[in-house]
Structures are given as C-alpha cells and as structure tokens.
C-alpha positions in Angstrom: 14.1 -10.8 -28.9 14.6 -14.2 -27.2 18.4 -13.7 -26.8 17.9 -10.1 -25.6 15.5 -11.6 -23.2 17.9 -14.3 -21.9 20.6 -11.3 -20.7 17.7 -9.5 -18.9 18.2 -10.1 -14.9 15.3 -8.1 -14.2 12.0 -6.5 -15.9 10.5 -3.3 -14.4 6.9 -2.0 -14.1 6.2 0.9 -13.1 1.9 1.5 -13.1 0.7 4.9 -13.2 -2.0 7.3 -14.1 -1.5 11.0 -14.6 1.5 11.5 -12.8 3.3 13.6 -14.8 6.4 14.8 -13.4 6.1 12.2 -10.5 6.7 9.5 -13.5 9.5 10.6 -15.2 11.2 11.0 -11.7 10.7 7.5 -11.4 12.0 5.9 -14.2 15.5 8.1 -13.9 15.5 6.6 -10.8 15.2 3.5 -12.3 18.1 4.2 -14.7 20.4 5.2 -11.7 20.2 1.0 -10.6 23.9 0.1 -9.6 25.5 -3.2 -8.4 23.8 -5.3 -10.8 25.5 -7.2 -13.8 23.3 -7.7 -16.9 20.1 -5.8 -18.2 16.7 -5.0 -17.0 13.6 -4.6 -18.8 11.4 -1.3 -18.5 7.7 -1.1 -18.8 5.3 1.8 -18.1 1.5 0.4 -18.2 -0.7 3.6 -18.2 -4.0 3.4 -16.9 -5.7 5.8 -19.4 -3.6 8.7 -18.5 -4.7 12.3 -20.3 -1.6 14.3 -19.0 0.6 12.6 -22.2 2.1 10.2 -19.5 2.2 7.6 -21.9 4.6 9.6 -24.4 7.1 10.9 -21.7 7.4 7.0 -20.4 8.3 6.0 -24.5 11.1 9.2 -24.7 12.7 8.0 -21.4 13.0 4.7 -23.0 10.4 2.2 -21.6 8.0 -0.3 -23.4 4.6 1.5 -23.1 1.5 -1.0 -22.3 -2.0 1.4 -22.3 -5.0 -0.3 -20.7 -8.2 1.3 -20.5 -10.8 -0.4 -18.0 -14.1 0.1 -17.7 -13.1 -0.7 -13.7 -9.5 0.5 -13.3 -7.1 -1.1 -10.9 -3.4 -1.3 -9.7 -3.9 -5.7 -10.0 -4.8 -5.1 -14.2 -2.1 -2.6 -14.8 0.8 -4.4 -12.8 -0.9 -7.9 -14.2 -0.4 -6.7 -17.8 2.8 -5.6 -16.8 4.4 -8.5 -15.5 2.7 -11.2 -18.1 4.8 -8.7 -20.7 8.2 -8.8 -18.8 11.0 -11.0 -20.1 12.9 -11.6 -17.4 12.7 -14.1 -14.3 12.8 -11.4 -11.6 10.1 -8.7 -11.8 10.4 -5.4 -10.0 7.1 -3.6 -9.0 6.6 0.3 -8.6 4.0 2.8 -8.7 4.5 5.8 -10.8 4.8 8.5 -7.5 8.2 6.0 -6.1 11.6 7.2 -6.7 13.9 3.9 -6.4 16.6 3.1 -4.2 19.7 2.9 -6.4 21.1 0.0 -4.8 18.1 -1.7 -3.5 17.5 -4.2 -6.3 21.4 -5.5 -5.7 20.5 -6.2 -2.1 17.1 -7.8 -2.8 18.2 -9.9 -5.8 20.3 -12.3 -4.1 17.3 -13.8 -1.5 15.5 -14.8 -4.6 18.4 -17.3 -4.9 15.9 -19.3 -2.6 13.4 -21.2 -4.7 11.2 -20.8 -1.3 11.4 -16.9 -1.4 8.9 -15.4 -3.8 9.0 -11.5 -2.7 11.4 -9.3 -1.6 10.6 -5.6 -0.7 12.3 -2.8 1.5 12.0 0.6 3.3 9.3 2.2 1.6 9.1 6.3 3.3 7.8 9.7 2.3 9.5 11.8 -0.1 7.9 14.6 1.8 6.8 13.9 5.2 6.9 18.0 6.3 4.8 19.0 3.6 2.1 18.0 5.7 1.1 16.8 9.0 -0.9 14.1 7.1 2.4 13.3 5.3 3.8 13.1 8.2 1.9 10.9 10.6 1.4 8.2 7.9 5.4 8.4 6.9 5.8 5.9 10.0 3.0 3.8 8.4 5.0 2.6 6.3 7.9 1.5 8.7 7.4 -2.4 9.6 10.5 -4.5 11.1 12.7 -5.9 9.1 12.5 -10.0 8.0 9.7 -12.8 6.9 6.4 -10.7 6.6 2.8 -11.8 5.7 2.9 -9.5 2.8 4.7 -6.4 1.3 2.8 -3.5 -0.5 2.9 -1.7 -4.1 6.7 -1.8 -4.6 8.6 -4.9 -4.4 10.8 -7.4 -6.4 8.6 -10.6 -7.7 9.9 -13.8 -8.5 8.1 -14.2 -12.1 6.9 -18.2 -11.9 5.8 -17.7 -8.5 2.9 -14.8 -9.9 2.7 -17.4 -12.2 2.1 -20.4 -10.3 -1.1 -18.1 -8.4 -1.9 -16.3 -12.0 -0.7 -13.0 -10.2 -3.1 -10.1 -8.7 -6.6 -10.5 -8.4 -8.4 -7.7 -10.8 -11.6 -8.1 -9.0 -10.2 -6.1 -5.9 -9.5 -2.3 -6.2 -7.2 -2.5 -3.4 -5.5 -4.7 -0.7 -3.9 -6.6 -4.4 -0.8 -7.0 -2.8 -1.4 -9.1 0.8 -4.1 -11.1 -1.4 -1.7 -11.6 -3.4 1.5 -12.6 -1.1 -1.6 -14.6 1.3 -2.2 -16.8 -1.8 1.6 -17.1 -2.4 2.3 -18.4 1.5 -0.3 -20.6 1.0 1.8 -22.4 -2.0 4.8 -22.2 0.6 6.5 -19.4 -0.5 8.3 -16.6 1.6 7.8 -13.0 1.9 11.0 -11.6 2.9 11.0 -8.0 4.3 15.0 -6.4 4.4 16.5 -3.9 6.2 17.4 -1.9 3.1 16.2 1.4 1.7 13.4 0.7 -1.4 11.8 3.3 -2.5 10.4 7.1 -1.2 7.2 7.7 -2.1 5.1 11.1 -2.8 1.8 10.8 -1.0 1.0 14.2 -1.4 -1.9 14.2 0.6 -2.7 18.0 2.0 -6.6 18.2 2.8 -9.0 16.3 5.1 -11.2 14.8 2.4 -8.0 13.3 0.8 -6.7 11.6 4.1 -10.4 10.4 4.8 -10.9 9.2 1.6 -7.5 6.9 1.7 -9.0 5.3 5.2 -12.4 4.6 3.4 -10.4 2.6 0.6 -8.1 1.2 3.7 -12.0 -0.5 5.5 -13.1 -1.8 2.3 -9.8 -3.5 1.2 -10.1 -4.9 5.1 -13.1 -5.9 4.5 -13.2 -7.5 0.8 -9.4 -9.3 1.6 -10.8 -10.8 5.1 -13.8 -11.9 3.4 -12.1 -14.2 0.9 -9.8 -15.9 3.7 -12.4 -16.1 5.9 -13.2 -19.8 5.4 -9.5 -21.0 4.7 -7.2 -22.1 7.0 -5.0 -18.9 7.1 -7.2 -16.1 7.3 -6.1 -12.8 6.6 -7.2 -9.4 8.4 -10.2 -11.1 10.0 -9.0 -10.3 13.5 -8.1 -6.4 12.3 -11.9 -6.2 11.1 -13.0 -7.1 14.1 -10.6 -5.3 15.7 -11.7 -1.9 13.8 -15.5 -2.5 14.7 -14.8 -2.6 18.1 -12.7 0.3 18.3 -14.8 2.6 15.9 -17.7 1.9 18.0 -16.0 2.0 21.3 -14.5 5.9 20.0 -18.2 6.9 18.7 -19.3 5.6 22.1 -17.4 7.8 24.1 -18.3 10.6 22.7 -21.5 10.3 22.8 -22.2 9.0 25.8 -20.4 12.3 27.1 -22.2 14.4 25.5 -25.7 12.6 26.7 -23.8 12.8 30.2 -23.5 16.5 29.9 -27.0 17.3 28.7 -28.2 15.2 31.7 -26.3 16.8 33.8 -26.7 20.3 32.2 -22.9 21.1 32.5 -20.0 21.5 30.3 -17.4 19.2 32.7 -18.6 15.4 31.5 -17.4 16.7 28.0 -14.1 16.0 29.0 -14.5 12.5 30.2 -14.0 11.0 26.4 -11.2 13.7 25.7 -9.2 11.9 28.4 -9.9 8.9 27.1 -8.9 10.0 24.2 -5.6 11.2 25.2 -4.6 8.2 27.2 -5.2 6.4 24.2 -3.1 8.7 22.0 -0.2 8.8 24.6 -0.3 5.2 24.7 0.4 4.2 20.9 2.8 7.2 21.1 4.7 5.0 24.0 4.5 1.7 21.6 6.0 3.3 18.3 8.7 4.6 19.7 10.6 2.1 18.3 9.8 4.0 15.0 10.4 7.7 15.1 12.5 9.4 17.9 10.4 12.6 17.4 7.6 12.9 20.5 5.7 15.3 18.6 5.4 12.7 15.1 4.4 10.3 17.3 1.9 11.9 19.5 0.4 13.3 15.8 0.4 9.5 14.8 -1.3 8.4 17.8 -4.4 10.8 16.5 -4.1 9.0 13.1 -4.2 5.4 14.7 -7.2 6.1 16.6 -8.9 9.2 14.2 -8.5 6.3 11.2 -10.8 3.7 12.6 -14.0 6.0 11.8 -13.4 5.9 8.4 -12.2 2.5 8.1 -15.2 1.8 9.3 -17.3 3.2 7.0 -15.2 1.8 4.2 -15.6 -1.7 5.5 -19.8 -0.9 5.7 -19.4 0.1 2.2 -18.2 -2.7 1.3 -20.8 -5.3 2.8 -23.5 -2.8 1.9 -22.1 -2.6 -2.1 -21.9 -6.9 -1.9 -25.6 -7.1 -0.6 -26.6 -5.1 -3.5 -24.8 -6.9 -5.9 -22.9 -3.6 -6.7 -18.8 -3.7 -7.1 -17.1 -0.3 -5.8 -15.2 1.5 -8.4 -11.7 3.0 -7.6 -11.5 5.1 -4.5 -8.9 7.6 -4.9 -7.4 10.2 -3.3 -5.2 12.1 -5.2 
C-alpha cells in the first residue's frame, strides 16, 4: 500500500446520497481524466444511501467509505473522505458533477505554490433548459476568474493544508466550504479561482418548494458562517446578512405599503407603485450581469431570482437565530 500510495498524484471523493444514475455518471467522468502522469485514488463516501449507491460505486472501481450520521452533512462525508485519501492533492465532488476531463491537468500545476491551498473552476448546469429555475441559478454559479475568498463543493485541495485547519467543520449543514477556505486564508493560504471548465452539475430543481427550500438552506448558512467570523478580524458574509435584511424588508415593505395605499385610497392604481419598483430593480441586476450571459431573457429571469431570493433567505437566516436561542441544531435542509 505505501508504495502504491507514493505513485498516487491525486485522490478523489466523490460524496453522495441516493443518486443513482447521477453517481455512476460521475465517476466515468472521473475515469475519462487526461493530461495527467501517474495515478489517482478513488473514493465514494455514501451517506446512508438506500438506492444500492454504495455497490454501483465498488463495481466502477472506487474505495467505498459508508457513514451513517445521526446529523448528516456534506463536511462528515468529504472529512471521512479526504482523512482516507493517499495522495497529496485531493479532488472534491459531489455525486450529481460530471468532471471536466482536462480540468485537474490545468488545476494541478498552481498547487506547485506552497501558498495556494485550493484550486477550483467553471462549475455550470448540466441542464439549464430543463427549467426556468435551472436556468436562472446556471449564472449563479459563474464568478470571475482568479484569487477568490472561497470556492464551493467541487474543487482540488491541497491535503496538509485541510490538515493544518483539521478540514470542514461537521457542525455546519452548509456553507462547509467558505468556512472552510475563510479559515484557510486566515493561515495565509490562497484560493485560486481559473478560467477553466470544472465540472457541470445536475441541479434538477423543477418545483417552487424545491427552489424555496435551497434559499432557506442559503439564509441559514449566511447566518451560522457570519456568526462564527463575526468577532475575528476577517469576517465573512456579515455585510451580505445585513445586506439581505435590509432588502427582504425593504421588498415586504413595498408591497405592503401598496396595498395599504390602495385600501386607503379604495382603488386598484397604487398596486402598481411596488411592481415598478420591482421592475426597475429587476432591469437593473439584468444591466450588471451582463457580463455573464448574453441572453436578455436569462437575465431579466435572473434578476427575479436575485431579488425573489432574499424572502427566503431571510427566513432561513431567522431560522437559524431562532434554532440557536433554543438551543436546537437544524438538521439537513434539502431539496432534492
């Protein structure tokens, strides 16, 4: 084992629960890696998967890690993961990915730099016309290319650097990733962010309640991240709470104030008052994000999102400070 380990150049894990076909996709993807000399390790940790996830993973060749939580999280299954890897370069992905092929060849050689510690690229829908909510949040995942504050589920790790911060925090059931790159930054090291395709991802997100659900989880990540930098001297997402309090209350404002305005008034025309609002708003984000979609249609739909999002981000983030006063921690919140 120890000189199989010392050919590996890179381990893979790949976290997942019940994703049936969506797995398997991703580990051939993983086999399809080209441009890079030497071996790679592959592990699968299954997070109590009952669709026999855990037995396709072992046929298609990976190591097979099975944790079952009584409080599941992506930090425990890509913790056990990683502390099981061989090798000093350790590729993250969630189960629902498909990899790049050449992606880990152009991340690999930044990690040359003792300082750089994380190295992730494009991330983008698999799918994004199988739904308008597929759509719109497609250009979420677009952020400009070089040194970032943090990188999300998929992304090549430098192994003594997780290490060195004993990797993701288990105590949060989302947000892992910038708490984790956060603590890394504040040990010096680099988040580098390339222009490079990474990974497509199947959100597969097709009702309201699923959509709504995944902005809940966004407020209470928010929320439980910016609380533990609050006091340090790099805070993380303390302005972007803020920021979402104001402008959840300033878009629950509007409309209600119009529609006290129009039952004053006893007519239908003050109704419109927040609508326009509403659409200056949405034309306005369309404007800045040009930058990421040509399409004037994708990004008047992802106006809505930006500004439709910040109700339930809201609520998530109450959640959250509501659960901590009652000495309660939130289970998962999922979506799919």
């Amino acid at each position: 084992m120890r000189s199989q380990a010392a050919n590996l150049v890179f381990s893979v894990v790949i976290i997942g629960r019940n994703e049936g076909a969506r797995l398997e996709r991703c580990i051939r993807s993983v086999h399809t890696t080209r441009g890079v000399r030497g071996q790679f390790d592959l592990i699968y940790v299954d997070s109590d998967s009952n669709d026999g996830s855990p037995e396709l993973a072992r046929k298609l060749g990976a190591r097979v890690i099975r944790v079952k939580p009584e409080r599941p999280s992506a930090a425990l299954g890509r913790n056990a993961g990683w502390r099981a890897a061989h090798a000093p370069v350790v590729l993250f992905l969630d189960g629902d990915t498909i990899l790049d092929p050449d992606f880990v060849a152009a991340a690999l050689p930044l990690l040359k730099d003792p300082s750089v510690a994380v190295v992730w690229g494009h991330r983008r829908e698999l799918r994004p016309d199988a739904s308008l909510y597929n759509r719109v949040l497609d250009l979420d995942w677009i952020y400009p290319p070089g040194p970032s504050e943090f990188c999300g589920g998929d992304a090549l790790m430098r192994r003594s650097a997780l290490e060195h911060v004993n990797g993701f925090d288990e105590g949060l059931i989302a947000g892992e990733e910038p708490e984790l790159c956060q603590r890394l930054r504040q040990q010096g090291y680099r988040i580098e962010h390339i222009d490079h395709a990474m990974t497509l991802h199947d959100l597969a997100i097709t009702r309201w309640n699923q959509y709504w659900r995944r902005a809940v989880r966004a407020g209470h990540a928010y929320a439980e991240v910016a609380a533990r930098f609050r006091d340090s001297d790099q805070p993380l997402w303390t302005a972007e709470v803020r920021r979402n309090r104001i402008h959840a209350a300033v878009l629950m404002l509007a409309a209600l104030g119009g529609i006290a305005l129009a039952v004053y008034e006893a007519a239908f025309w003050p109704l419109l008052l927040p609508l326009v609002f509403y659409l200056g708003l949405i034309v306005r984000t369309a404007h800045r994000v040009a930058w990421k979609d040509p399409n004037l249609v994708t990004r008047l739909l992802y106006g809505v999102h930006s500004h439709l999002q910040q109700i339930p981000i809201l609520f998530g983030q109450v959640g959250f400070y509501r659960d901590r006063r009652a000495g309660r921690r939130r289970r998962l919140i999922e979506y799919k």
